[in-house]
C-alpha positions in Angstrom: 0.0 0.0 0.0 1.6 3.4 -1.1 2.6 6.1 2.2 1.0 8.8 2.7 3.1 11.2 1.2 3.3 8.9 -2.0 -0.3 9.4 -1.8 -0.1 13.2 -2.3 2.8 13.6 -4.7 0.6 11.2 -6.9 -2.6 13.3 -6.5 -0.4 16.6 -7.4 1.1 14.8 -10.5 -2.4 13.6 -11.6 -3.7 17.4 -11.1 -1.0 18.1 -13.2 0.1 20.7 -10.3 3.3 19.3 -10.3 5.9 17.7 -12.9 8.1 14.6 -12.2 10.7 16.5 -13.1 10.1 19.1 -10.0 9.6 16.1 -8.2 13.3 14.8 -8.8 14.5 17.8 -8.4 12.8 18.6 -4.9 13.3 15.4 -3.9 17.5 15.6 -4.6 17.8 19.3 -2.4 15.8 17.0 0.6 18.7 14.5 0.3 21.4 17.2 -0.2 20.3 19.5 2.4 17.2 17.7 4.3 14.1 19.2 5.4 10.4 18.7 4.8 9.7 17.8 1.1 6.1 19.3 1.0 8.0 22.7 2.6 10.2 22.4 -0.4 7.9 21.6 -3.3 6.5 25.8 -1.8 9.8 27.3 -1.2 10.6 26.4 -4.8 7.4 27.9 -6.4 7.0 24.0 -7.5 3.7 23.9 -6.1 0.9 26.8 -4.3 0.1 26.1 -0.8 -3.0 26.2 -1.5 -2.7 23.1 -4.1 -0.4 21.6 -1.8 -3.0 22.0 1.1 -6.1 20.1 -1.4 -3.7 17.0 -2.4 -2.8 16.6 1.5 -6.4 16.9 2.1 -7.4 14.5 -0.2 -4.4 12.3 1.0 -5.7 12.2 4.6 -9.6 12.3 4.1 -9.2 15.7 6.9 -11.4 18.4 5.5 -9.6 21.6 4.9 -10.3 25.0 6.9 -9.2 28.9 6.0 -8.4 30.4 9.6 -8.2 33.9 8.2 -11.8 33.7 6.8 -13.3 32.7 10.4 -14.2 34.2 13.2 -12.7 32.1 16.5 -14.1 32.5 19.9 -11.5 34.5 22.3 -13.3 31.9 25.1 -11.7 29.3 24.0 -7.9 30.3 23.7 -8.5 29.7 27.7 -8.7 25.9 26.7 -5.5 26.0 24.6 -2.6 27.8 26.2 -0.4 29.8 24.1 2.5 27.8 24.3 0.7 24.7 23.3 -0.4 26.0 20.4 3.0 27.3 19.4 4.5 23.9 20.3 1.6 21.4 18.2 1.0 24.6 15.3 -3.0 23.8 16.5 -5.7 26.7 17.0 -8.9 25.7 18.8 -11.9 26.7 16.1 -15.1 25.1 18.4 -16.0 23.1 21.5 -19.6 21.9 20.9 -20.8 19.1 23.7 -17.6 17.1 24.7 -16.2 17.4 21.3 -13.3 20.1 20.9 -12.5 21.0 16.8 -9.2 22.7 16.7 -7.4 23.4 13.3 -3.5 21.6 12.5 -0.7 21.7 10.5 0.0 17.9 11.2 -3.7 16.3 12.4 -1.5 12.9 12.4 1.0 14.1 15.4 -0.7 11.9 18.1 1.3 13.3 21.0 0.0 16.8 20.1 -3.6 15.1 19.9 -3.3 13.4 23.2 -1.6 16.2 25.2 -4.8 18.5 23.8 -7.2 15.7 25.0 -5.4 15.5 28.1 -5.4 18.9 28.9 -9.1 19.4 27.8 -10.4 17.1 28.7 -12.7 16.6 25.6 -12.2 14.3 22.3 -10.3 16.3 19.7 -11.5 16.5 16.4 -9.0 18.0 13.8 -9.1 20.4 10.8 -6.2 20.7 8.5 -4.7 24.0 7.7 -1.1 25.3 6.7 1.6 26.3 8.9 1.5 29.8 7.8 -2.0 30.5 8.5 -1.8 28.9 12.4 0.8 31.2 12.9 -0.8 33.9 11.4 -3.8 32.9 13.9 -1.9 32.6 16.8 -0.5 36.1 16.7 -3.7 37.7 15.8 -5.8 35.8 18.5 -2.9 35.1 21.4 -0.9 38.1 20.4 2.7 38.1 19.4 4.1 37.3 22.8 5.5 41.1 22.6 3.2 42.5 25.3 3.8 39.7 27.5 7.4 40.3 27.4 7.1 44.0 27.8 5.1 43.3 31.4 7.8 40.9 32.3 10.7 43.6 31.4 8.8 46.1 33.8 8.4 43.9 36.2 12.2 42.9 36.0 13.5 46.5 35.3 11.5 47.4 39.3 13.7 44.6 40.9 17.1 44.8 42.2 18.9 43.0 39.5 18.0 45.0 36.7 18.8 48.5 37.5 18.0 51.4 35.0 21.1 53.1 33.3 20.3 56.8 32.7 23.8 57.8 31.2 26.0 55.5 30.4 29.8 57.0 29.9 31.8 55.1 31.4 33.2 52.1 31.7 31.1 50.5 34.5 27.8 51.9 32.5 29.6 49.7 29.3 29.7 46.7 31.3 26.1 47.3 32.9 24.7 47.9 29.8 26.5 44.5 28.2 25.1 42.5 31.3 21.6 43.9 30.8 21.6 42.6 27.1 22.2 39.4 28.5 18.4 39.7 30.3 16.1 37.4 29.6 12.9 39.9 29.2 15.5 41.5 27.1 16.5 38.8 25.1 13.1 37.7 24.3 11.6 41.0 23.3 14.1 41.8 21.0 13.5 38.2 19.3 9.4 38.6 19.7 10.1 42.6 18.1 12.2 40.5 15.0 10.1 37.2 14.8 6.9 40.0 14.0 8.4 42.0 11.8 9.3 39.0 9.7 5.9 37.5 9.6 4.5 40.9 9.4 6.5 41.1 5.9 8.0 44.0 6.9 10.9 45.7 5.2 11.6 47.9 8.2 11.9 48.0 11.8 12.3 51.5 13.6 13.0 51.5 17.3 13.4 55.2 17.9 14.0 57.1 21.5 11.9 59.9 22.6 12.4 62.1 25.4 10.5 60.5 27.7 9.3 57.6 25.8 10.2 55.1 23.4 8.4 54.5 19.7 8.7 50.9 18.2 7.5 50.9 14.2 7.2 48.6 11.6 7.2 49.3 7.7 4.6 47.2 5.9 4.1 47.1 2.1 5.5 50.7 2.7 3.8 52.3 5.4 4.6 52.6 8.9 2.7 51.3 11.6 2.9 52.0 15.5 3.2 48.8 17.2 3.0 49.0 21.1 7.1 50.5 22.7 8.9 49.2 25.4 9.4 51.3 28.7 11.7 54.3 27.9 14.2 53.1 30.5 14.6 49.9 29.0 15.6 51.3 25.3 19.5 51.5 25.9 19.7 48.0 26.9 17.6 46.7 23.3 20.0 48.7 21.8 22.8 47.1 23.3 21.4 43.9 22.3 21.1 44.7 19.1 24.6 45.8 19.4 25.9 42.5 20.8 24.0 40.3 18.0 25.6 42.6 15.1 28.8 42.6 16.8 29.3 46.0 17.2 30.7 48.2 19.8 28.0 48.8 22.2 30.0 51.5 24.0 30.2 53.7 21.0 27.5 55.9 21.3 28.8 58.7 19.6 29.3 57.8 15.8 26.9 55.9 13.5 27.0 52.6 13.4 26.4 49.8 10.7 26.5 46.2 10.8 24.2 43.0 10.1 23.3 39.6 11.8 21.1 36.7 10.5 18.3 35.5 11.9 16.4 32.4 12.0 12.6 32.5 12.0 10.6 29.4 10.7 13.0 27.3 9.1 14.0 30.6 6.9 17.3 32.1 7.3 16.8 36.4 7.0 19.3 38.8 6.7 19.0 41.7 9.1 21.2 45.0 7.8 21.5 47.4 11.0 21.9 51.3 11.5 22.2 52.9 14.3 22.3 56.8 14.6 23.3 58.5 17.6 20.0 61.1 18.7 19.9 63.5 21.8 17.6 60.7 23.8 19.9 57.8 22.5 20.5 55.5 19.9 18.1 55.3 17.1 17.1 51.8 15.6 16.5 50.7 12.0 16.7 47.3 11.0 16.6 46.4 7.4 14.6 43.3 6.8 16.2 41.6 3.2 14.0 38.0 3.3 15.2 36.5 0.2 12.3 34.3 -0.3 9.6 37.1 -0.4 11.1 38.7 -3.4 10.4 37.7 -6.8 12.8 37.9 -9.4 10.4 37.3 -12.2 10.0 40.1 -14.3 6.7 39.0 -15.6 5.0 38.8 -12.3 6.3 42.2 -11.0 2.9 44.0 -12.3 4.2 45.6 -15.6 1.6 45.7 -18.6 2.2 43.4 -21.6 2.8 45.9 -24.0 5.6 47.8 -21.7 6.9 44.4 -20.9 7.2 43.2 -24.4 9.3 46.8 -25.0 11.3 46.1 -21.7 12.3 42.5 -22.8 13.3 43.5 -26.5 15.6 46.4 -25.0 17.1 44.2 -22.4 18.2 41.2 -25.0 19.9 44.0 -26.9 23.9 43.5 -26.8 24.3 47.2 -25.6 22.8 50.3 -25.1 21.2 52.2 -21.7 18.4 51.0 -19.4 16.9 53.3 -16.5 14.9 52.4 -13.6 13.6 55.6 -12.0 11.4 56.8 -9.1 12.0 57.4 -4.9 13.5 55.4 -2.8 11.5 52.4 -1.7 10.2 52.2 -5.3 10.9 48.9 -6.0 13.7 50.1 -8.9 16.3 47.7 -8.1 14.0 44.5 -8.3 13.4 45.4 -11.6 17.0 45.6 -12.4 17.6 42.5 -10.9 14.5 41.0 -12.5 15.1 41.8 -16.3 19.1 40.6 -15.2 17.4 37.3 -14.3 15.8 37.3 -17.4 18.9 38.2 -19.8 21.4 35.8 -17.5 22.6 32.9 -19.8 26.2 30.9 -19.6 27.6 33.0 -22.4 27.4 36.3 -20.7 29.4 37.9 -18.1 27.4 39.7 -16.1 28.6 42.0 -13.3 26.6 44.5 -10.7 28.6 47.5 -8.2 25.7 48.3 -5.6 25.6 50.8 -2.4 24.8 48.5 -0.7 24.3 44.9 -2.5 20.9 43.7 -1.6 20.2 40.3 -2.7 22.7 37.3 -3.6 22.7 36.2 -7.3 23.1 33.3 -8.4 25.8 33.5 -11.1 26.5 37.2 -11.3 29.2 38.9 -10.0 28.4 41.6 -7.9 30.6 44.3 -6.1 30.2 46.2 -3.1 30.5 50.0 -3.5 33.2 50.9 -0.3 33.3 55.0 0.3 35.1 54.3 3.5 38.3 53.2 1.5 37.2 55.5 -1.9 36.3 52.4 -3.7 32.7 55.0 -5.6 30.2 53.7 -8.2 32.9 55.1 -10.9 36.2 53.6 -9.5 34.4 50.1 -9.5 32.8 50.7 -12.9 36.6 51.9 -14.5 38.1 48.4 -12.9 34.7 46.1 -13.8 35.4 47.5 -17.6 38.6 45.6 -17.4 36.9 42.4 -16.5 35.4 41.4 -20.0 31.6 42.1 -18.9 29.0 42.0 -21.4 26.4 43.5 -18.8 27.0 45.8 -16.1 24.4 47.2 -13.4 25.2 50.0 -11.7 23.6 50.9 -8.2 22.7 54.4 -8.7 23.7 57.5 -11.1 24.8 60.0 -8.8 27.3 62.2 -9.8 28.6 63.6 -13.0 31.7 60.9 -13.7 29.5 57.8 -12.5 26.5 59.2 -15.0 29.7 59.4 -18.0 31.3 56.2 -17.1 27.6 54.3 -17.6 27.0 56.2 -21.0 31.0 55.7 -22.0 30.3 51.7 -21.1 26.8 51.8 -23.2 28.2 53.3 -25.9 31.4 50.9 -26.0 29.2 48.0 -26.2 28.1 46.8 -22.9 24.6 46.8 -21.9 23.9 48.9 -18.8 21.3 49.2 -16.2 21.1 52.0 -13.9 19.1 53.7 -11.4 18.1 57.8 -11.0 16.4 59.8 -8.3 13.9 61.2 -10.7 9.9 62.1 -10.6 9.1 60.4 -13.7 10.6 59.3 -17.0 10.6 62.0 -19.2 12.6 63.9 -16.3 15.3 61.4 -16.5 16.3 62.6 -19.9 16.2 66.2 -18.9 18.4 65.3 -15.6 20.8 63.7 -17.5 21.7 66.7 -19.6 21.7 68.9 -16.5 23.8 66.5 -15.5 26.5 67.9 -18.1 25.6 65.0 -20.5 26.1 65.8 -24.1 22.6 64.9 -26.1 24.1 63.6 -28.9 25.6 61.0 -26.5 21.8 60.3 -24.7 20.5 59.2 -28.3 23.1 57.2 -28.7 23.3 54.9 -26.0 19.4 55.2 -24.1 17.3 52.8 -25.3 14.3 52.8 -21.8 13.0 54.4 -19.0 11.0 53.2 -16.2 9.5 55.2 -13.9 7.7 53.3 -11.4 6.3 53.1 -8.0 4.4 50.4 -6.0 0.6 50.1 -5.0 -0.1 48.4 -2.2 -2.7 45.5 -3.6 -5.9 45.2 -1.7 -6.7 42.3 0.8 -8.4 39.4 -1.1 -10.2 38.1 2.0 -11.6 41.8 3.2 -12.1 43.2 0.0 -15.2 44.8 -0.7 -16.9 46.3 -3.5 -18.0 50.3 -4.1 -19.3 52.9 -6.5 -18.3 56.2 -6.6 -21.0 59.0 -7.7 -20.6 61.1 -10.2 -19.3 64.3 -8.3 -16.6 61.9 -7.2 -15.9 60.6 -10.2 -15.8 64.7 -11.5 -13.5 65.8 -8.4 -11.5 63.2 -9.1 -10.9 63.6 -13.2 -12.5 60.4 -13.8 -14.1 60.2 -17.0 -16.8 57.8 -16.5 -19.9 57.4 -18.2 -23.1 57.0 -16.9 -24.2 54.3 -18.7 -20.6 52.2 -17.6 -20.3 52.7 -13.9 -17.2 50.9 -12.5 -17.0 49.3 -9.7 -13.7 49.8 -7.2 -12.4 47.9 -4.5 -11.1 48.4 -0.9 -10.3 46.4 2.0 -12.4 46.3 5.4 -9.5 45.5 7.5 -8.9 41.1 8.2 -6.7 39.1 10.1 -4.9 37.7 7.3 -3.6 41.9 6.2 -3.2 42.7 9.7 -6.1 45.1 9.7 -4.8 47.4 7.2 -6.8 45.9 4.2 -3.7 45.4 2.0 -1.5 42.6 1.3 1.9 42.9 -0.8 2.9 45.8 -3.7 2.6 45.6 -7.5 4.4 48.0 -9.6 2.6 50.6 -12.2 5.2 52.0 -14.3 5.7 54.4 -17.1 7.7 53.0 -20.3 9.1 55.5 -22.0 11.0 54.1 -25.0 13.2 56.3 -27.0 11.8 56.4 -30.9 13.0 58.9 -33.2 10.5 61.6 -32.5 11.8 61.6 -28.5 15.2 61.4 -29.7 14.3 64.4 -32.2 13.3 66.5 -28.7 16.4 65.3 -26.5 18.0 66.9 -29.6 16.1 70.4 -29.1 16.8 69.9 -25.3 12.8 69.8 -25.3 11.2 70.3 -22.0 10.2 67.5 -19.5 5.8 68.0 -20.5 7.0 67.8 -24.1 8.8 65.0 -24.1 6.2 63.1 -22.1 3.5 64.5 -24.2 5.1 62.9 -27.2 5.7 59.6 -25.3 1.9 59.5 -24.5 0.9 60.5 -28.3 3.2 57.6 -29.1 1.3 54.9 -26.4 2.8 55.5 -22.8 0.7 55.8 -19.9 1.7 57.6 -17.3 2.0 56.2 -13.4 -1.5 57.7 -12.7 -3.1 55.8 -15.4 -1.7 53.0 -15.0 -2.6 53.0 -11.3 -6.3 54.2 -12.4 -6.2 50.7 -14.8 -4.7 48.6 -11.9 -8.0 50.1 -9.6 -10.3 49.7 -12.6 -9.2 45.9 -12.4 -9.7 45.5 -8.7 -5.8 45.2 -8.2 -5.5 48.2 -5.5 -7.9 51.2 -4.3 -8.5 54.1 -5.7 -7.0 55.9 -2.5 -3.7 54.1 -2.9 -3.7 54.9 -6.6 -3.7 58.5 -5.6 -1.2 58.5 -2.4 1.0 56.9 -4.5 0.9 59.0 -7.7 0.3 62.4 -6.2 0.8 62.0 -2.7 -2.8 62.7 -1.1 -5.0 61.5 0.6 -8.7 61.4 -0.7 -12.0 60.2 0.5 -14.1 58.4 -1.6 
């Protein structure tokens, strides 16, 4: 009789959901490196979770259940410690009579079922669910185990063996402060801070000193959000813990500090980048989140259009010539770089990156870290990487004069470059690059794209509701909609699963402006920035705020995230 997990692959493979060849392949990293094959088969985008969770389903005759589409009784969390639930991934969903229904990763782990019946006292019967979404549920409906800790650091910081350091200088204070990083409530908040950010999908984590307070925040498909601070008196020691962890000097608190640590957090390895910024009312925290696994490096799944995407892909297989990715920081611009380089990268190129910092590890390319502190700049690097045969180069950021005529220099000499600038838009790229002191004759020759881009937060599928705006709206708004077509838009109520905020994950909307004759005509005539983008648009380019307006249209994002991306207010509709 076939196992159970022979059962499942088999189900996938009929489903066709899964190929024997992912199979092999899946089934040589478990040898290699171990670890669960079903855990695999989703890490490696072999199979959705969702699929995954059906065939298992199916396997084991256990219906399935979606926690973050149910409402669980708060009562009954006093049935099923915290802990427990950690330990056996199991959330109770219903005690009806003597029977007690509680939702599992692994319904066959009979020690978790018998320690709940023990402790119950009632029969358990079992749902089956994914890992992610118990631990989703346990940190919505036992908390994160943050506030617990902070109660316990209070309590610790009033007793005798925790004493409050109000100015550290010397070196006594050091060595205080080094033993109070040791602390357990200090120890475990830190962790509980990190382990929440992570599964929060954050890409930032602010701990920031007040005068007489402390402010803890996280950044979340690129907003911040005010999560509940440790007591003021307690902040120099999570600093110093922080310190300890990235190895740096904890008593330096006059100069900025940078490091990075890695941290384990459900069988994921993340790497944490650390600043640390000396302010009057002490050290002041940001912690880069880089989680290699949440970022795709497919350039058709990023959110482009299939007609800009079509242009993007013909310019990048070209053997030379300019590429830009523009927009603010936190745009999402170097993903795409990294993207369309994961598209191009075959064994006959030689593909080499210089980045301030570099942010993610790939596979096959060489990449080089930009070092100011020992005057290795953008332009240094770039001079030395000409020497090493490349075929494509990627270059962090244009920000100076020689770095902007190295990249052209390199275009024009046959390499294909890609390169970011701190521009509002596309068209202003061109104009930027001549006020840059860059001859126009030389623009036309080398720049093939520009993308200006930003990211819209995507609204929550399991909270989204549906809306029509009125024609006054609609009018305020410079919607043209007619009366007889009214369009429905979408926002999200606020779930679980988003974490309240009715939002889950970022899309791009870009504007792809390709350089035809006619632009190359105005670069020429140093045309203005509205005149080249009026061209551009003649000529089929949409600009970000129609392309967000499309992305709304299609129940993508809101409407109010369209416009606080685009234009940077906030609107009511």
């Amino acid at each position: 009789m076939a196992s159970l997990k022979e059962r499942i692959v088999k189900e996938l493979i009929s489903r066709k959901l899964l190929t024997p060849e992912q199979l092999e392949e899946a089934t040589t990293i478990q040898r290699t490196n171990g670890g669960n094959l079903h855990a695999i088969l989703v890490d490696k985008g072999f199979v959705k979770e969702h699929d995954l969770l059906a065939a298992i389903s199916q396997g084991l005759g256990i219906p399935p259940i979606t926690l973050s589409r149910m409402r669980l009784d708060p009562e009954l969390k006093h049935l099923v410690p915290r802990d427990v639930a950690l330990q056996y991934e199991v959330i109770p969903v219903s005690s009806i009579g003597g029977i007690l229904t509680v939702a599992m990763a692994d319904p066959l782990n009979i020690f978790a079922l018998d320690t709940l019946s023990t402790l119950t006292g009632l029969s358990i019967r079992s749902l089956l669910t994914t890992p992610r979404e118990i631990r989703e549920a346990i940190d919505q409906y036992y908390g994160t185990g943050v506030e617990e800790t902070l109660r316990e650091m209070v309590q610790k910081a009033e007793s005798d063996s925790l004493q409050v350091i109000k100015e550290a200088k010397d070196e006594d204070a050091t060595e205080e402060l080094l033993k109070q990083s040791q602390e357990v409530p200090v120890v475990t908040y830190t962790e509980a801070l990190i382990t929440r950010g992570i599964r929060m999908h954050a890409s930032d984590i602010l701990i920031e000193p007040r005068e007489k307070t402390a402010r803890v925040r996280y950044r979340v498909d690129g907003v911040l959000q005010e999560v509940p601070p440790p007591p003021k008196h307690l902040h120099a020691a999570i600093v110093s813990r922080i310190k300890v962890i990235s190895e740096l000097d904890i008593s330096e608190r006059r100069l900025p500090q940078d490091g990075h640590f890695t941290y384990r957090v459900d069988d994921r390895v993340i790497d944490m980048r650390v600043s640390i910024l000396p302010t009057a009312f002490g050290g002041n925290v940001c912690l880069r989140i880089l989680d290699k696994g949440a970022v795709q490096l497919n350039i058709d799944t990023l959110g482009f259009y299939p007609q800009d995407l079509e242009r993007l892909k013909k310019c990048a297989s070209r053997p030379h010539g300019l590429i830009l990715a523009t927009g603010p920081t936190g745009s999402g611009k170097t993903t795409t770089l990294y993207a369309l380089l994961k598209y191009i990268d075959t064994p006959d190129k030689n593909i080499v990156t210089v980045e301030n910092p570099v942010e993610f590890d790939l596979d096959g390319i060489n990449q080089v870290n930009v070092r100011t502190d020992i005057e290795l700049t953008f332009a240094k690097a770039l001079r030395s990487i000409l020497r090493q045969d490349p075929d494509v180069i990627m270059v962090g950021e244009i920000r100076d004069t020689e770095t902007a005529d190295m990249a052209i220099k390199s275009a024009l000499t046959g390499h294909l470059v890609l390169s970011t600038l701190h521009t509002n838009s596309a068209a202003g790229s061109v104009v930027r690059l001549v006020n840059m002191g860059m001859e126009p004759f030389l623009i036309n020759s080398c720049l093939m794209a520009v993308i200006g881009q930003r990211l819209v937060r995507k609204v929550c599928n399991k909270c989204r509701q549906l809306y029509r705006i009125s024609d006054g709206v609609a009018s305020r708004l410079g919607l043209k909609i007619e009366k007889s077509k009214a369009i429905e838009f979408v926002r999200g109520a606020g779930c679980r699963s988003c974490f309240q905020s009715g939002y889950v994950g970022r899309e791009v909307i870009a504007e792809t402006l390709i350089m035809t004759p006619e632009i190359r005509d105005l670069v020429i005539k140093q045309a203005p920035e509205r005149e080249i983008e009026t061209v551009a648009r003649e000529q089929g380019m949409k600009t970000l705020r129609e392309q967000g307006l499309l992305k709304a249209a299609e129940h993508i994002t809101s409407l109010e995230e369209v416009y606080r991306t685009t234009i940077g207010e906030v609107i009511e509709v």
